[in-house]
N, C-alpha and C positions, 0 to 999 in steps of 0.2 A: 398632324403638325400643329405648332401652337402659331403660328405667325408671329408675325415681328413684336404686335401689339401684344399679344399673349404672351410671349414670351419676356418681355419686360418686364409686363407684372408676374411672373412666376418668378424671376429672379429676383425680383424686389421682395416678393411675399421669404422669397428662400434666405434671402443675406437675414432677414427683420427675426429670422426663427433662429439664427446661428449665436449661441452663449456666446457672451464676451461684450462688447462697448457696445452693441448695437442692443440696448433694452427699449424699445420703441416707448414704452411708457416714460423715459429720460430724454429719448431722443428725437423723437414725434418720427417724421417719414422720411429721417437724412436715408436711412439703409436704401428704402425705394429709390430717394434720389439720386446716388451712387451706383444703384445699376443700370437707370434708366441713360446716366450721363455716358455709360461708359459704354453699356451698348450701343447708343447712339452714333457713339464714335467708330464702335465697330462697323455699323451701317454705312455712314457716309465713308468709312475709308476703303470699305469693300463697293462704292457704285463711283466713286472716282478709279477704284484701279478698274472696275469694268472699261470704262471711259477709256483709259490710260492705253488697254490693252489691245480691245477693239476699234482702229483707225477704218474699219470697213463704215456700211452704212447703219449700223445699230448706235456708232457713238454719240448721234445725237439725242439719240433715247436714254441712254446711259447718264449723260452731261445732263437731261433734263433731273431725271433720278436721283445725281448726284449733289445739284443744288436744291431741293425739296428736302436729299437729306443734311447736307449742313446747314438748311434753314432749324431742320426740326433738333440740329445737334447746339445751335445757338442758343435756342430755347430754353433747352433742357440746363444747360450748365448758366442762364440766368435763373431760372427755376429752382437750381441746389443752391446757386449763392444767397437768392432769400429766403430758402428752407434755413439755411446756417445762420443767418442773423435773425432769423425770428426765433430758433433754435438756443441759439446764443440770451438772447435777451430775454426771453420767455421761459426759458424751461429750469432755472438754477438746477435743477437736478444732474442736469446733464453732464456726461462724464468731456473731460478736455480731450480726452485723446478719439472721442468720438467725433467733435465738432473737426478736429484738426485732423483724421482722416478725411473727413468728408470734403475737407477748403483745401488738402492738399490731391486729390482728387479731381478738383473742381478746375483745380489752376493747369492742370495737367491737359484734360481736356479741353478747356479753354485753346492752349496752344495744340493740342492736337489738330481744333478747328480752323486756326490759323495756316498751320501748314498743307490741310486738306486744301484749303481753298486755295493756297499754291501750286498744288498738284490738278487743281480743276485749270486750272489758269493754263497750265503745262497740254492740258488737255483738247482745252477751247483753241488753241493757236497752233494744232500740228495739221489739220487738216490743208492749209495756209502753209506749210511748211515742209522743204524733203523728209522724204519716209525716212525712220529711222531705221537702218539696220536687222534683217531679221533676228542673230546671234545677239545684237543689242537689244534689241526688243526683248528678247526671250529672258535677259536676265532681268531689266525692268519689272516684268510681268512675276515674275517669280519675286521679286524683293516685296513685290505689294503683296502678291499671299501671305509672304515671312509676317510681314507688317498687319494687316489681316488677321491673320491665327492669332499673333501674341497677344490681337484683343481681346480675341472671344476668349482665350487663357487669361487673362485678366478677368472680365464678366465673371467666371468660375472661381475665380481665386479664392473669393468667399466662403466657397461649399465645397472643395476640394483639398485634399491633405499637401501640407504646405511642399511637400519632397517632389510630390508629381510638379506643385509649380514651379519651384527650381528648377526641375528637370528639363522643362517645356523653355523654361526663360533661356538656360544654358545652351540649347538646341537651337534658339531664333538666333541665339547671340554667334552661334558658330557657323550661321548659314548666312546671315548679315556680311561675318569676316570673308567669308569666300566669295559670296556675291560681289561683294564691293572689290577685292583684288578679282573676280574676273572681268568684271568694268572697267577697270583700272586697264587691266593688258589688252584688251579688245580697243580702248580708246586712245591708249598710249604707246601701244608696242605693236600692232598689229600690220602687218605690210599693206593690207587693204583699207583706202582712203577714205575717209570720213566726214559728210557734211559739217561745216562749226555747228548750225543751227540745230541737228540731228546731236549732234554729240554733246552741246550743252543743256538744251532738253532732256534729255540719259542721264546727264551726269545730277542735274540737280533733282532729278526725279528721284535720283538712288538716294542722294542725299537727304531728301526730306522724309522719304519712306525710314532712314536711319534713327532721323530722330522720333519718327512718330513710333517706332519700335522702343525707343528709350525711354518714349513716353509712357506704351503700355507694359514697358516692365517696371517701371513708377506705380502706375496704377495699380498692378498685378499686388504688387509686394506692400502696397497700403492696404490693400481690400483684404489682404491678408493677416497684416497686424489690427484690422477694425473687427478680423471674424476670431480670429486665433490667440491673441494675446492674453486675455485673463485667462482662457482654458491651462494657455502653459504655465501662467504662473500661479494656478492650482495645485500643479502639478507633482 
């Protein structure tokens, strides 16, 4: 296995090889920084749903992992923004729709890290808090995989044929829709009563997983037109 740190740099060396706006010699190391950003996002958003999931005695392990990694996800998306402005100002060569993949990107993960750290928050104050519902539980835990997956499906976006990513995006978007209406009747319609503090920690937990899902099919669908766009209009 390549681990997290290998793994970076593999995807970054892989977007920097892909024809189209990403010519490293116009665009110095935005590609690198683009994968680094978005995996990173993957990471902290996969050791906050660890958090999220496990209320047993590993979640403080989890909660510690999960702020090392939106420290290391803050990092990295100040890291792309002054890759872009030195990019920007440094390199004329460089193509526009390179730099504006990369800043639409950047801003994306940016709020990705925002609402992680909502969900660490959701995390930090349930222990303190009635359990939530196993059947609630269960669909929580499942929204942050959905959430999860569509990043590492974004990471790939790059190097992957654009049909499989539509595919993949169409698939979170339809497991999003059902997740969130069975929250919805578990929380609203269900004859067995439910803590408020239990039921609003669920509710906004789905809620933010929603958006950081919206976020990485942003992501997905930019790293897409950074890696694929001249190719098709060769074509």
């Amino acid at each position: 296995m390549l681990g997290v740190v290998g793994a970076i740099r593999h995807g970054a060396a892989t977007i920097q090889r892909e024809p189209g706006v990403w010519n490293p010699q116009e665009t110095g190391g935005l590609g690198g920084h683009l994968a680094e950003v978005t995996e990173r996002s993957r990471i902290a958003l996969d050791h906050v749903t660890e958090a999220l999931s496990d209320p047993g005695p590993f979640a403080e392990d989890a909660l510690a992992a999960a702020e090392k990694a939106l420290y290391a996800l803050r990092r990295a998306v100040d890291d792309q923004a002054l890759a872009i402005e030195e990019t920007r100002d440094g390199s004329p060569a460089a193509t526009v729709r390179a730099i504006l993949v990369a800043a639409l990107v950047n801003a994306d993960a940016e709020c990705v890290e925002g609402l992680a750290e909502r969900l660490a928050g959701i995390a930090r104050s349930r222990p303190a808090r009635p359990a939530i519902p196993a059947d609630v539980h269960a669909v929580v835990s499942r929204m942050g995989r959905v959430c999860v997956d569509m990043m590492a499906t974004a990471g790939r976006a790059g190097t992957t044929p654009p049909a499989d990513t539509e595919a993949r995006i169409e698939a979170a978007d339809a497991d999003v829709r059902r997740l969130r209406q069975r929250l919805d009747h578990l929380l609203l319609h269900a004859s067995d009563p439910i803590d408020a503090d239990a039921a609003l920690d669920a509710s906004l937990a789905c809620r933010y997983y929603t958006h950081c899902t919206e976020l990485a099919v942003s992501m997905a669908r930019h790293a897409m037109l950074g890696a694929h766009s001249s190719g098709r209009a060769r074509q």
